[in-house]
gemmi code that builds the backbone of each chain (N, CA, C; Angstrom):
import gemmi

chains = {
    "A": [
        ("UNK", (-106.218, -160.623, 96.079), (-105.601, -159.731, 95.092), (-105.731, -160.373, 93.697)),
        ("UNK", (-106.516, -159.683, 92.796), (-106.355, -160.376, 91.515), (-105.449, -160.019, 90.587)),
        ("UNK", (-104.727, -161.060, 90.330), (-103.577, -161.049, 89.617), (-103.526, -160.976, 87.852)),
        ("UNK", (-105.018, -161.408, 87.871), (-105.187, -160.540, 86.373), (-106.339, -159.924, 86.230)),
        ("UNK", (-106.322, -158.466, 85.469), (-107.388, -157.657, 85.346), (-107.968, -157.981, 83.662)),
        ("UNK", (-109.810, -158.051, 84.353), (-110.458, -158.257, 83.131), (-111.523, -157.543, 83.198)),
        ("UNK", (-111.556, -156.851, 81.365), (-112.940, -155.999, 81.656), (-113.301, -156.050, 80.247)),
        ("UNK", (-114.417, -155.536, 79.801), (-115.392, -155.070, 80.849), (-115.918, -156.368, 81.702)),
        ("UNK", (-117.167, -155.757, 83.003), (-117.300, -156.619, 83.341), (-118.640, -157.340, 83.476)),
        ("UNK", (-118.837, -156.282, 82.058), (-120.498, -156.788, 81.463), (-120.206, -156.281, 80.309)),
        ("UNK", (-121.320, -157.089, 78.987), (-120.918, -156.530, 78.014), (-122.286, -157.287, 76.854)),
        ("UNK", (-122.943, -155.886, 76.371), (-123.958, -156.323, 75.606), (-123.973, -156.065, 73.767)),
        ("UNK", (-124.040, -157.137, 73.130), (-123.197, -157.314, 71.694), (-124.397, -157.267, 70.813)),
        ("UNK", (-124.870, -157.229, 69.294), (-126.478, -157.581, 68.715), (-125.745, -158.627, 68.020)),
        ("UNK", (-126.437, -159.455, 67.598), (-126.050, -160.628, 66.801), (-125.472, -160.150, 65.546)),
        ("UNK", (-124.199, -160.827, 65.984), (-123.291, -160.676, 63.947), (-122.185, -159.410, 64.634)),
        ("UNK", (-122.365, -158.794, 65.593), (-121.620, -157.728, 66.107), (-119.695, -158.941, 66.674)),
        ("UNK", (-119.219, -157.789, 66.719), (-117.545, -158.319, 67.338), (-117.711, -158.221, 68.902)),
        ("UNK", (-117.290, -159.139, 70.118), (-117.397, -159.090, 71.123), (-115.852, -158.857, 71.425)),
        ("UNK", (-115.590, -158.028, 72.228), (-114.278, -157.804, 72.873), (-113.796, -157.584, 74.595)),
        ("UNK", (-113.001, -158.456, 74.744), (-113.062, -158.083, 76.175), (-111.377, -158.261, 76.779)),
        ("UNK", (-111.337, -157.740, 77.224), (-109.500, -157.217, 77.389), (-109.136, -157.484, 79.080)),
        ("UNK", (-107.671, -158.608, 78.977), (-106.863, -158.848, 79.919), (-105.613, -158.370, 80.407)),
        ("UNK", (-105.193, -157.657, 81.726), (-104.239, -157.267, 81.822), (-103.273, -158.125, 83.285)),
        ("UNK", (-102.226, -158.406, 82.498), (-101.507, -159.190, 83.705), (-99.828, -158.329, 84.249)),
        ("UNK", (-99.462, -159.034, 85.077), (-98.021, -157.922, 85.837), (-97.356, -159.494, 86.051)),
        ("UNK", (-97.385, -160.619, 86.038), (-96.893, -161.003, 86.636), (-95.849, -161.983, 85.439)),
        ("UNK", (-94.048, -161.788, 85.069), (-93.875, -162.179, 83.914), (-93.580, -163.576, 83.796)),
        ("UNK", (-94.036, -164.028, 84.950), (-94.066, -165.925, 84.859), (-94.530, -166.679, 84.692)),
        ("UNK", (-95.979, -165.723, 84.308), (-96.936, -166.947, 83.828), (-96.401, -166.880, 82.225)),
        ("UNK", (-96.889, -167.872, 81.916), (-96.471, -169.017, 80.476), (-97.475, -168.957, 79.757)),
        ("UNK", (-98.905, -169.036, 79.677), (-99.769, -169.931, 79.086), (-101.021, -169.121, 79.657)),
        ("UNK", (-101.870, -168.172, 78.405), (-103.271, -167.785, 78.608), (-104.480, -168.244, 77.910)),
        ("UNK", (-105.453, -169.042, 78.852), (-106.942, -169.426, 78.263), (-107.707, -168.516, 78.452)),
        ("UNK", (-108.518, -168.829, 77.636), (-109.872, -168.208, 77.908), (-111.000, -169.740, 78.283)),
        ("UNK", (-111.893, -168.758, 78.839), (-112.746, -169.992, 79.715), (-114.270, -169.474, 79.040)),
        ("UNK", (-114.847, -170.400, 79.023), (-116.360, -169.924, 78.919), (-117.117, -170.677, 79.947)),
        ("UNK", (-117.727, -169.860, 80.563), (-118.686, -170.598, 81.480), (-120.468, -169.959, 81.514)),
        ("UNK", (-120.788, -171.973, 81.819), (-122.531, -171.124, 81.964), (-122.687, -171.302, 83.182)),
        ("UNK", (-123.930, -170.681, 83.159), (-124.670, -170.986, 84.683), (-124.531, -172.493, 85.643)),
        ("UNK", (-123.904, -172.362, 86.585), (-124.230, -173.807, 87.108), (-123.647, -175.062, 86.550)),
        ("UNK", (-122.679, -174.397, 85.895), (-121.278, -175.260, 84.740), (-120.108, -175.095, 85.274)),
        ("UNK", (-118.868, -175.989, 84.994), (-117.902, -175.809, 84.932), (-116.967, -174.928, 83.618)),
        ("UNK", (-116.356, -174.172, 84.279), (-115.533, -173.481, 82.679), (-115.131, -174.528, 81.657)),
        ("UNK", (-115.146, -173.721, 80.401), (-114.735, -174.916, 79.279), (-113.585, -174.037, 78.552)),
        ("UNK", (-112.173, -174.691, 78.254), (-111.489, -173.889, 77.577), (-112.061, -173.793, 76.221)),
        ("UNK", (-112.127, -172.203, 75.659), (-112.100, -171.849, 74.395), (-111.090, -171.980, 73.653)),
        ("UNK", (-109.961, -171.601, 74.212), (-108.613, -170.622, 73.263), (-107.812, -170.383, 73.903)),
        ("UNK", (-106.175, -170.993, 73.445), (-105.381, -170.287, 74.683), (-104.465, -169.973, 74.125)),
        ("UNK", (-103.229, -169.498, 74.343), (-102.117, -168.458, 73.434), (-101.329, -168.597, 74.486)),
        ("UNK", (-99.750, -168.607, 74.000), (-98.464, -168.421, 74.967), (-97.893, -167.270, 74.219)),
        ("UNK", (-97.101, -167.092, 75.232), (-96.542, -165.249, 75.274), (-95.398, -164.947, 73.949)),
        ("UNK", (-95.027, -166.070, 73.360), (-94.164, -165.694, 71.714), (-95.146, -165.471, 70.799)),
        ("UNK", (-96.234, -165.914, 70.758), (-97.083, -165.640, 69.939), (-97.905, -164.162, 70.022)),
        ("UNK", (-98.194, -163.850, 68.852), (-99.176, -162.471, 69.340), (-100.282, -162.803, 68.539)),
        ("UNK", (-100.722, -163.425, 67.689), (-102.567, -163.579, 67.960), (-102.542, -165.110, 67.484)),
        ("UNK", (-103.565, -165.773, 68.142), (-103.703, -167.182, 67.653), (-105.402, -166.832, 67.117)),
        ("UNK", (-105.827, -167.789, 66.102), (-107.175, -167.611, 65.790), (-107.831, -169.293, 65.461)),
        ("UNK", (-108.633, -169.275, 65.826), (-110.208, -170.779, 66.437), (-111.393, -170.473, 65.908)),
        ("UNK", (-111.765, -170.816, 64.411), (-112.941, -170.104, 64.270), (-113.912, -168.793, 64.670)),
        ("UNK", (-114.143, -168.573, 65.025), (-114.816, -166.998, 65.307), (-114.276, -166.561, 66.564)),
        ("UNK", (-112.987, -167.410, 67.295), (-112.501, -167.076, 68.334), (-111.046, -166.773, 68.049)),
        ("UNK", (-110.538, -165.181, 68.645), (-109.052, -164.882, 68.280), (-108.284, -164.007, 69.813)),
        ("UNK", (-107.499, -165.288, 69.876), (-106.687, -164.332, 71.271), (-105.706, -162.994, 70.405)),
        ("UNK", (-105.108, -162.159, 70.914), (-104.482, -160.861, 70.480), (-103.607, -160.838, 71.604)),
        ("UNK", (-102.473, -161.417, 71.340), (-101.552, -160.955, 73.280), (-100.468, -160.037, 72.756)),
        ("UNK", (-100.362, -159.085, 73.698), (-99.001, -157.971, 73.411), (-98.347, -158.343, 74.561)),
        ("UNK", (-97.078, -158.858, 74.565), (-96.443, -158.984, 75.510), (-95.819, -158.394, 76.026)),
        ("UNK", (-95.169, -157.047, 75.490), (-94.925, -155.888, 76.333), (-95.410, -155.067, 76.696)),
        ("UNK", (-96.626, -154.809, 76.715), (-97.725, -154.480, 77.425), (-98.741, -154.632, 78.218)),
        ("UNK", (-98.290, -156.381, 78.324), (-98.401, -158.022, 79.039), (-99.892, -157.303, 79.299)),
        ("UNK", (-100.402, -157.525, 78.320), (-102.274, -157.354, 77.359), (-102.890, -158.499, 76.993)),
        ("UNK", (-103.621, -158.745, 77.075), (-104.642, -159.909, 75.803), (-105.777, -159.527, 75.993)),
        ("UNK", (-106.661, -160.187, 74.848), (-107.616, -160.197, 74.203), (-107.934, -160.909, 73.668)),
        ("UNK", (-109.901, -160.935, 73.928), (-110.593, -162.282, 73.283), (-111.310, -161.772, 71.938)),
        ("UNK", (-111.036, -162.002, 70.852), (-112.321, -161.259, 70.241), (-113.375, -162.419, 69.661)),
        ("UNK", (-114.837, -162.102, 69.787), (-115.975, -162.959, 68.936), (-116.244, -162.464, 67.921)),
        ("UNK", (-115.956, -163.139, 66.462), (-116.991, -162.343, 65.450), (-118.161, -163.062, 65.567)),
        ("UNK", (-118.624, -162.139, 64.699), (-120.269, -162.375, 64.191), (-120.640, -163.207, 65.457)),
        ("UNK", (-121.171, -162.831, 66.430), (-121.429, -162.970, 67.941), (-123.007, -163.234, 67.485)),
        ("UNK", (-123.157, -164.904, 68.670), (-124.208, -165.049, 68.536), (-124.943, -165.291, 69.731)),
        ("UNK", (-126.465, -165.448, 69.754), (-126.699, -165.721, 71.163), (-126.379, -166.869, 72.211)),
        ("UNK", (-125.753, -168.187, 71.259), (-125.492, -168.714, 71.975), (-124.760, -168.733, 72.719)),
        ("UNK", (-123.824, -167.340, 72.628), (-122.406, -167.274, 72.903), (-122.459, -166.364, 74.005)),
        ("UNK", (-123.807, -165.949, 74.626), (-124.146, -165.515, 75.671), (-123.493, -165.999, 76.519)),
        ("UNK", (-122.799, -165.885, 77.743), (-122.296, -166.845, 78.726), (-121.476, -165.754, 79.494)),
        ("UNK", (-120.312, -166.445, 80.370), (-119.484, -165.641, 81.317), (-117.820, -166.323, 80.607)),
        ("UNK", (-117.258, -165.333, 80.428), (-115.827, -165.525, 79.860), (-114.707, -165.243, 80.989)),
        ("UNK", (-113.994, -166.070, 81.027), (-112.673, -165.600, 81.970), (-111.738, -165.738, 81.354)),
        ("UNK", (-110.923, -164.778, 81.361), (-109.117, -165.269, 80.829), (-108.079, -165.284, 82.220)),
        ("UNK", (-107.571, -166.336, 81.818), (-106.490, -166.770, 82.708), (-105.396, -166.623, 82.509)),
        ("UNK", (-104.344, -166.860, 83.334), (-102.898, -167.055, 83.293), (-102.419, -167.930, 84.002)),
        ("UNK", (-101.240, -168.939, 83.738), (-100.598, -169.956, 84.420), (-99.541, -169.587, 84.788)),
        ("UNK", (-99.322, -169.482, 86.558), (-97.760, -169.939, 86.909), (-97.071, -170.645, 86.944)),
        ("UNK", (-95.902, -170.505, 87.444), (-95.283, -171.627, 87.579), (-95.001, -172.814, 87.911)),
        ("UNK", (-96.253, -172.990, 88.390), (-96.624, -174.569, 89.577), (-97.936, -174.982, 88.918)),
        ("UNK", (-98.204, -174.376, 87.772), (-98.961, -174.802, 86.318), (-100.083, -174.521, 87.052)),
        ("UNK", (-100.421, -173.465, 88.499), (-101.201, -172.776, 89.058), (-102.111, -171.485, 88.009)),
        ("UNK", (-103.274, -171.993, 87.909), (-104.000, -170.954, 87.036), (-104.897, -170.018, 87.859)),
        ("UNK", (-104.497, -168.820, 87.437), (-105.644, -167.317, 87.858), (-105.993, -167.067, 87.023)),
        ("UNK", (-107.385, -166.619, 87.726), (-108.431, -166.223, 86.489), (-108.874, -164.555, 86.921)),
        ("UNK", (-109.010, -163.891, 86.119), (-110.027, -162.951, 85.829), (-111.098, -162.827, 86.335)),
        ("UNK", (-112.007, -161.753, 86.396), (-113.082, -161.234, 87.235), (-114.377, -161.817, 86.739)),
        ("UNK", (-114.008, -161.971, 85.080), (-115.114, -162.400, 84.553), (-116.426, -161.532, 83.764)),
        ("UNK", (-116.276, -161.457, 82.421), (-117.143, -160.842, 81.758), (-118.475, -161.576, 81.172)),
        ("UNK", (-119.801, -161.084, 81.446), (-120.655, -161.163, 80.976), (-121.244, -160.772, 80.147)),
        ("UNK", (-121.034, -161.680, 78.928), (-121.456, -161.208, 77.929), (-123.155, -161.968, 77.166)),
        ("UNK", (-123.927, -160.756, 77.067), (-125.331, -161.013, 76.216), (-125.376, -160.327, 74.775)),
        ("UNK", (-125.426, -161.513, 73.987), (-125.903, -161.492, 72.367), (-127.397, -161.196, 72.361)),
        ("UNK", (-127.649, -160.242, 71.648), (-128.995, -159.950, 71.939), (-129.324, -160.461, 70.046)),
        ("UNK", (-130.545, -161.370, 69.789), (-130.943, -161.517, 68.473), (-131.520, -160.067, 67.574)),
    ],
    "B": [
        ("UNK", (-111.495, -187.269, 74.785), (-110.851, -187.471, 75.988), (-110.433, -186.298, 76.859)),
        ("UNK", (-109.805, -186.344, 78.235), (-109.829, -185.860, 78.959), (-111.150, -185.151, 79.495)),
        ("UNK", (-111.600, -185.833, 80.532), (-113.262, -185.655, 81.334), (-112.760, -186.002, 82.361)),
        ("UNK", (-113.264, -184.532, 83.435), (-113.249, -185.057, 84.676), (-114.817, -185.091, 85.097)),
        ("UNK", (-115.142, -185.632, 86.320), (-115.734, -185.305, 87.074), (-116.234, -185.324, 88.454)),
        ("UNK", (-117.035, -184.785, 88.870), (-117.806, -184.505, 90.106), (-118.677, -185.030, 91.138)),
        ("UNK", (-118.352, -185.359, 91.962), (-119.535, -185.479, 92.730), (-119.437, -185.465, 94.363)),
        ("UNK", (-120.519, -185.171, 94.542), (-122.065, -184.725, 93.761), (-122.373, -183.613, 93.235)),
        ("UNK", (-122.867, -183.251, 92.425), (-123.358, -182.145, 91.753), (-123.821, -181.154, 92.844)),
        ("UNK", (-124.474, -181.506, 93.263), (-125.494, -180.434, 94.754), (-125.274, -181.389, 95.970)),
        ("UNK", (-124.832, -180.251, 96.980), (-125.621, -181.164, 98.233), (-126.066, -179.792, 99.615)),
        ("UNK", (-126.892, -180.425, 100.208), (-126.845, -179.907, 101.509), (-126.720, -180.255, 102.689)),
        ("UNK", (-126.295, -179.442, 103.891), (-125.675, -180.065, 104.884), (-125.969, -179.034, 105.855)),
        ("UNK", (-126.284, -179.027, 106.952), (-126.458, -178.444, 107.872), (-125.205, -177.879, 108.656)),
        ("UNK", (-125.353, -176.938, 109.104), (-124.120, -176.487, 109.699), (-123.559, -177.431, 110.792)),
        ("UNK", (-122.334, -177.137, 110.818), (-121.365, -178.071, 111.880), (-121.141, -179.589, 111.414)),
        ("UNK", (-121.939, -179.671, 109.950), (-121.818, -181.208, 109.481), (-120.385, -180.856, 108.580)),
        ("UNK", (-119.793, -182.328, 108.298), (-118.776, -182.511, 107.085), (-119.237, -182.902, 106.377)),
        ("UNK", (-118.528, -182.517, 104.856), (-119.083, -182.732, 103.629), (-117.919, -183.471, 102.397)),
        ("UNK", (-118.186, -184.122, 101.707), (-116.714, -184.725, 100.871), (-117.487, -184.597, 99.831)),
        ("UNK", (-116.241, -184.086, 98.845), (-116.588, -183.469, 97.162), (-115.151, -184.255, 96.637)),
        ("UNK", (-115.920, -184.987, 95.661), (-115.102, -185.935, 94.874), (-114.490, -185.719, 93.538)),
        ("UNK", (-113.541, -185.550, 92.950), (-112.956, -185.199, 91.861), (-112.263, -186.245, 91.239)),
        ("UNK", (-113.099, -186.897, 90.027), (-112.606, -188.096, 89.625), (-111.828, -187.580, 88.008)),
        ("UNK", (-111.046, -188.188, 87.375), (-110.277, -188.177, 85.843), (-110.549, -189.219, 85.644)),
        ("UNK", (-111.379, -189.338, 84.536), (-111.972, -190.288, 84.010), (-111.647, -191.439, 83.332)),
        ("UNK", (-110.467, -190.393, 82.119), (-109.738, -191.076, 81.491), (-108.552, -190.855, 80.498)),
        ("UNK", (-108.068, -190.197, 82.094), (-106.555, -189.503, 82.056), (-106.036, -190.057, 83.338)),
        ("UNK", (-104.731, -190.010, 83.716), (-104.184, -189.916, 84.849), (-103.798, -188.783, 85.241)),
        ("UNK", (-104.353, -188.092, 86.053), (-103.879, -186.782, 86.935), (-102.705, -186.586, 87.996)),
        ("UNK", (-101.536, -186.533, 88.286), (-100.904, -186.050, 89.092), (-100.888, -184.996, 89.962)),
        ("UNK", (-101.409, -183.915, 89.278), (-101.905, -182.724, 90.009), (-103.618, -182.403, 89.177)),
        ("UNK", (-104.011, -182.437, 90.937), (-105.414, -181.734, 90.799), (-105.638, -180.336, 91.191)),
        ("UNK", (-106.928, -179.587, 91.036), (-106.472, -178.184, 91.632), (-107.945, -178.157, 92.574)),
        ("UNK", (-108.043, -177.174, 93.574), (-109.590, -177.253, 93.936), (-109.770, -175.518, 93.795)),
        ("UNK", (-110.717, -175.268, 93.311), (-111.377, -173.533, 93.488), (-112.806, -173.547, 93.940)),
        ("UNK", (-112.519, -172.072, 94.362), (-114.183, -172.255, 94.832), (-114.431, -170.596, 94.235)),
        ("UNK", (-115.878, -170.782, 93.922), (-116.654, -169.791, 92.802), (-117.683, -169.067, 93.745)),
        ("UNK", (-118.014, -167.941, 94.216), (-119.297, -167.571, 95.117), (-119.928, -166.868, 93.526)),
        ("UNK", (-120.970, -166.539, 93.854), (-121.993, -166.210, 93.032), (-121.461, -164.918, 92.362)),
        ("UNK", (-121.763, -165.125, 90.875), (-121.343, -164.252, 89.981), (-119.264, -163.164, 90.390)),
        ("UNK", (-118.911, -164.025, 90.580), (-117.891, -164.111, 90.780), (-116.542, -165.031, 90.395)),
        ("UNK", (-115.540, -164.980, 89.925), (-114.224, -165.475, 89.665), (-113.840, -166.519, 89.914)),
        ("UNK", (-113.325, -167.646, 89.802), (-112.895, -168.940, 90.436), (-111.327, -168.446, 91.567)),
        ("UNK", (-111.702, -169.031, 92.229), (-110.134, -168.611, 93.130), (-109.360, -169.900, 93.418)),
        ("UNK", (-108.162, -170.300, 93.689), (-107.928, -171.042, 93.633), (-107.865, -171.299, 95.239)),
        ("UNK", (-108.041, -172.640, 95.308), (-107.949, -172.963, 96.882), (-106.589, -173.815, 97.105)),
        ("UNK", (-106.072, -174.597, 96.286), (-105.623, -175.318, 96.803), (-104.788, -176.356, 95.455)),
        ("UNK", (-103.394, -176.718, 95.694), (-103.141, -177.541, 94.837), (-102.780, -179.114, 94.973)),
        ("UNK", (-103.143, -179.989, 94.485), (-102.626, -181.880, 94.995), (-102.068, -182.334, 94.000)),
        ("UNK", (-100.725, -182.633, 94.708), (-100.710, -183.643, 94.101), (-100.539, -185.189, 94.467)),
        ("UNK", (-100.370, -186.076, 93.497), (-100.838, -187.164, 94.016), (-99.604, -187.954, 94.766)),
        ("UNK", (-100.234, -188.387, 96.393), (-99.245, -188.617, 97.119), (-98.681, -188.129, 97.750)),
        ("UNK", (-98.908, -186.695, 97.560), (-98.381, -185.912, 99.147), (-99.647, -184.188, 99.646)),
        ("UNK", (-98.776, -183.808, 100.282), (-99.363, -182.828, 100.576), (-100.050, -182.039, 100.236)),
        ("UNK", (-101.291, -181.296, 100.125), (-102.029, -180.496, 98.900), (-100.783, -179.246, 100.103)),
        ("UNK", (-101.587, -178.381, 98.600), (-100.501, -176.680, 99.239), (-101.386, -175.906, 99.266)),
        ("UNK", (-101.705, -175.227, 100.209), (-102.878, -174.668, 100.040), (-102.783, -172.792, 99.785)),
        ("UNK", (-103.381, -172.286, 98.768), (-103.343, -170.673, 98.718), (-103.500, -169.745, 100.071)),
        ("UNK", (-102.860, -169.015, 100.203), (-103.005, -167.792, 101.610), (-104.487, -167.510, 101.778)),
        ("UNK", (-104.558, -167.918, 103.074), (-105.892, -167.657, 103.311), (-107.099, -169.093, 103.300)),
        ("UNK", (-106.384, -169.632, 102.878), (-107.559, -170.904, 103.064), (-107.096, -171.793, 104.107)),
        ("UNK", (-107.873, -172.443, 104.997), (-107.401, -172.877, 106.032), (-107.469, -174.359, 106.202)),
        ("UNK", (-106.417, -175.009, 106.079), (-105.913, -176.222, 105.407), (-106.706, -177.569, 106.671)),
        ("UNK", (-106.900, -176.801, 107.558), (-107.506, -178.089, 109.020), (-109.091, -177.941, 108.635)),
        ("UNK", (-109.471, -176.532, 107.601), (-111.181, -177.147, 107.685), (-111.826, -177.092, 105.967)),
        ("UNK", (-110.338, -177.203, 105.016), (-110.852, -177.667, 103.809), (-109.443, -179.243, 103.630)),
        ("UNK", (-110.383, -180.464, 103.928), (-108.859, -181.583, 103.966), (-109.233, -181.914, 102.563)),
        ("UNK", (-107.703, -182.311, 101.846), (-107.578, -182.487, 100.720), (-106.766, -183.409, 100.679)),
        ("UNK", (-107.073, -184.891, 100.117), (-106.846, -186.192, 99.508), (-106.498, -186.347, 98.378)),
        ("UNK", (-105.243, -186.993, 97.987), (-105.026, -187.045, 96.417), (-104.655, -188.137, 96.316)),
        ("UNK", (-105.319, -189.717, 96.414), (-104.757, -190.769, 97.131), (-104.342, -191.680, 95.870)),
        ("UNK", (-105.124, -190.988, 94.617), (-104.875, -192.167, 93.586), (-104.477, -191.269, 92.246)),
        ("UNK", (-104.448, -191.608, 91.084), (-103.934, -190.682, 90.052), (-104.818, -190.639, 89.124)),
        ("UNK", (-106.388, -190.555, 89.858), (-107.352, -190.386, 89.595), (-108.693, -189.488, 90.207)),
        ("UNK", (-108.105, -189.562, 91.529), (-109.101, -189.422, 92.517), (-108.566, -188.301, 93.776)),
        ("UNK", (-109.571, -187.118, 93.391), (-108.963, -186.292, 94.782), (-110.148, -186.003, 95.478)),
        ("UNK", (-110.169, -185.375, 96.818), (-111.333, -185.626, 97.202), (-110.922, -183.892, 98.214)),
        ("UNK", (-112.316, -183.158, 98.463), (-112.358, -182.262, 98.848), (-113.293, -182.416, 100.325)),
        ("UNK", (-112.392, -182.482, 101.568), (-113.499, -182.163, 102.924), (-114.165, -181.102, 103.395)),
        ("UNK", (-115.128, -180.459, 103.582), (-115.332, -179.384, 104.732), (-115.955, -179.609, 105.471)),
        ("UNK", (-115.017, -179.472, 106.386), (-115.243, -179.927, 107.972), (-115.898, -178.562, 108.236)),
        ("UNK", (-116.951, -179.161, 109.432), (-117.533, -178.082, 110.104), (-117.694, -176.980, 109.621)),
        ("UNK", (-119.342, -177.362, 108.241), (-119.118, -176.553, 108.071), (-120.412, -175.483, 107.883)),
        ("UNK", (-120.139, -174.100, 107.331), (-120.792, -173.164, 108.253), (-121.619, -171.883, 106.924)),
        ("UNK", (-122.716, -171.371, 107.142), (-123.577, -170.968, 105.728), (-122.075, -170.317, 105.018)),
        ("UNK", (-121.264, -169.587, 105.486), (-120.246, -168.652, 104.855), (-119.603, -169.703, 103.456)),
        ("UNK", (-119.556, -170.925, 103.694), (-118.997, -171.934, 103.372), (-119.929, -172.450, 102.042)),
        ("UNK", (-120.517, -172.124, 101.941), (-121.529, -172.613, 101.068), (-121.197, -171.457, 99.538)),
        ("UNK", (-120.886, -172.482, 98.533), (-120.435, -172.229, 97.022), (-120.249, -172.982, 96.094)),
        ("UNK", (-119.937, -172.555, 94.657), (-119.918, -173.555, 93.943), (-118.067, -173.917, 94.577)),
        ("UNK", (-117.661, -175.130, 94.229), (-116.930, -175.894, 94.347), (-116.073, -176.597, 93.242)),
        ("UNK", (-115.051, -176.131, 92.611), (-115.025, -176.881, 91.039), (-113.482, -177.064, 91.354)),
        ("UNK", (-113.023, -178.579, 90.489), (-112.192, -178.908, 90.751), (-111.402, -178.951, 89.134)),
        ("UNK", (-110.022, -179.478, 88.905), (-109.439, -179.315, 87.714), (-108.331, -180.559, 87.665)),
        ("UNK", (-108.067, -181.079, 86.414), (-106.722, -181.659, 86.617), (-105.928, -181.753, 85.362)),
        ("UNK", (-104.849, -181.795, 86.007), (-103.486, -181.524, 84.804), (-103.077, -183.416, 84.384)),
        ("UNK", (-102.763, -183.757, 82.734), (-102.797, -184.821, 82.727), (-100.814, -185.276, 83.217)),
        ("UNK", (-100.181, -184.330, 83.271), (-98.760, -184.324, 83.873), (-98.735, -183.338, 84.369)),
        ("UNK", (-97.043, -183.471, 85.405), (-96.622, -182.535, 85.934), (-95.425, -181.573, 85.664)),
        ("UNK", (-95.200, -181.884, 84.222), (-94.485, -180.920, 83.820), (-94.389, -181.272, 82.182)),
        ("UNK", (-93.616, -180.369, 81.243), (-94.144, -179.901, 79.759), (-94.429, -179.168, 79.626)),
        ("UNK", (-94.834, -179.806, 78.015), (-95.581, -178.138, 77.093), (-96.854, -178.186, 77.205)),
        ("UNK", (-97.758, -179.650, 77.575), (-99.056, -180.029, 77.764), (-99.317, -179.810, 78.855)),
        ("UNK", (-100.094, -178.703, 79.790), (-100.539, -178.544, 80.927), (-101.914, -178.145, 81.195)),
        ("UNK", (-102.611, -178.297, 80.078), (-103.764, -177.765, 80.290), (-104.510, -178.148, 81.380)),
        ("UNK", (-105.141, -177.877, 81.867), (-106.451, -177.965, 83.173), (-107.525, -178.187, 82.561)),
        ("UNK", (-108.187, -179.528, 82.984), (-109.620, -180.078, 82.781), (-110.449, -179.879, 83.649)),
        ("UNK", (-111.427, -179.129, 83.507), (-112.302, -178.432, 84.648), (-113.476, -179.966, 84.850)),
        ("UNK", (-113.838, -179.786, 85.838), (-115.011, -180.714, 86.169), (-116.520, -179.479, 86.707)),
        ("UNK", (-117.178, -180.578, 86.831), (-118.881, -179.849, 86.071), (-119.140, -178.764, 87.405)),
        ("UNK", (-118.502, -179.085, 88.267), (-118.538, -178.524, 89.917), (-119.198, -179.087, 90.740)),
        ("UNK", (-119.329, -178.860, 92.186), (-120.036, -179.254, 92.803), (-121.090, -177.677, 94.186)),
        ("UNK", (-122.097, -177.783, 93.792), (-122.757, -176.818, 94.750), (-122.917, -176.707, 96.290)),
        ("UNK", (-122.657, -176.053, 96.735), (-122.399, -176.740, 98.448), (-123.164, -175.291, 99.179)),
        ("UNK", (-124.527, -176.161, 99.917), (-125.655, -175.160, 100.753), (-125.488, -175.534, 101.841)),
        ("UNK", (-124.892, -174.861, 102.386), (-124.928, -175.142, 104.312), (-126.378, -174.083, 104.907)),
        ("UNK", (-126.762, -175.113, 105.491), (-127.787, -174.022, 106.570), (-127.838, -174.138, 107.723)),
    ],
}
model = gemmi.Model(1)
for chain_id, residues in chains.items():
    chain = gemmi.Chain(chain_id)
    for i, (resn, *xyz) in enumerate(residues, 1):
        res = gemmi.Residue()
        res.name, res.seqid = resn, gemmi.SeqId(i, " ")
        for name, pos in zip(("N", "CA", "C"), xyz):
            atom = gemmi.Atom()
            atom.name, atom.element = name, gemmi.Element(name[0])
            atom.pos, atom.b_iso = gemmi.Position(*pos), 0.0
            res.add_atom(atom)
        chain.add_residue(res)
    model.add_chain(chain)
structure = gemmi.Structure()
structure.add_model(model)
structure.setup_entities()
């Protein structure tokens, strides 16, 4: 059962374009949301992560957006580049500092 | 700082063999490690949590007599699969928290490890 919904679950951007990809969670105990980037044949790397008093944190061309009563988030990329091609997950932490992840969006920067 | 890692990167193993996947913190002390496993173009799930010195806990559904999990040092956890079988075969990635409780909990992913049973 996945405990957080992420979509899309492909997603094709042109370079310099905004990448967006949207998390939905139910569960109100998690604390603490990353985002992950992963490549091929890699381990995830945290990007960006945001706790639930906050509603947008921003990381250079990387900005979480969390609504917490609508227990929502969001990754956005500006000016999206190809390197930034990869697979994104957003997560959530429970209470046993247990992290779920997302389905996982694939995203291609096309030059 | 904070680097974990892996090993081995790849391996293969024939079915009905055991296999040990190593999860080292390099240069942190870990108390709790985590283990997930990734099938192809797919989600990390979590398998399993250690911490160091006792019991891992393992998520519903994973079956704790043929994935053994070691957390013997506050560095070092180690992942078994026993007997094991092509279904079994995935990436393998492990994580660790540098405490067990706070505002600092982030998870340090390690590089993974690939696991081909045939």
């Amino acid at each position: 059962q996945q405990q957080v919904k992420q979509s899309p679950q492909s997603l094709i951007v042109q370079k310099g374009g905004i990448s967006i990809i949207n998390c939905a969670y139910e569960n109100t105990a998690f604390d603490y949301f990353p985002w992950y980037q992963q490549f091929p044949g890699k381990g995830p790397a945290l990007l960006i992560a945001i706790r639930p008093d906050v509603s947008e944190k921003k990381e250079g061309r990387f900005t979480i957006s969390f609504n917490k009563s609508a227990k929502q988030f969001s990754l956005h990329i500006m000016d999206s580049q190809p390197g930034d091609s990869a697979t994104y997950f957003c997560a959530a932490r429970g209470r046993n500092n247990d992290m779920r992840f997302g389905a996982g969006t694939r995203l291609t920067v096309k030059p | 700082g904070a680097v974990v890692s892996q090993h081995p990167s790849w391996v293969i193993c024939k079915s009905g063999t055991s296999v040990k996947i190593e999860c080292r913190s390099l240069d942190f002390q870990a108390t709790t490690m985590f283990w997930y496993r990734q099938f192809p173009k797919q989600s990390l799930m979590l398998m399993a949590t250690s911490n160091e010195g006792s019991k891992a806990t393992y998520e519903q559904g994973v079956e704790k007599d043929k994935f053994l999990i070691n957390h013997a040092s506050l560095t070092l956890s180690t992942l078994t699969v026993t007997s094991a079988h092509p279904e079994d075969s995935s990436f393998y990635i492990c994580s660790a928290s540098k405490t067990s409780g706070g505002p600092s909990l982030e998870q340090y992913f390690g590089p993974g490890t690939r696991l081909t049973v045939t």
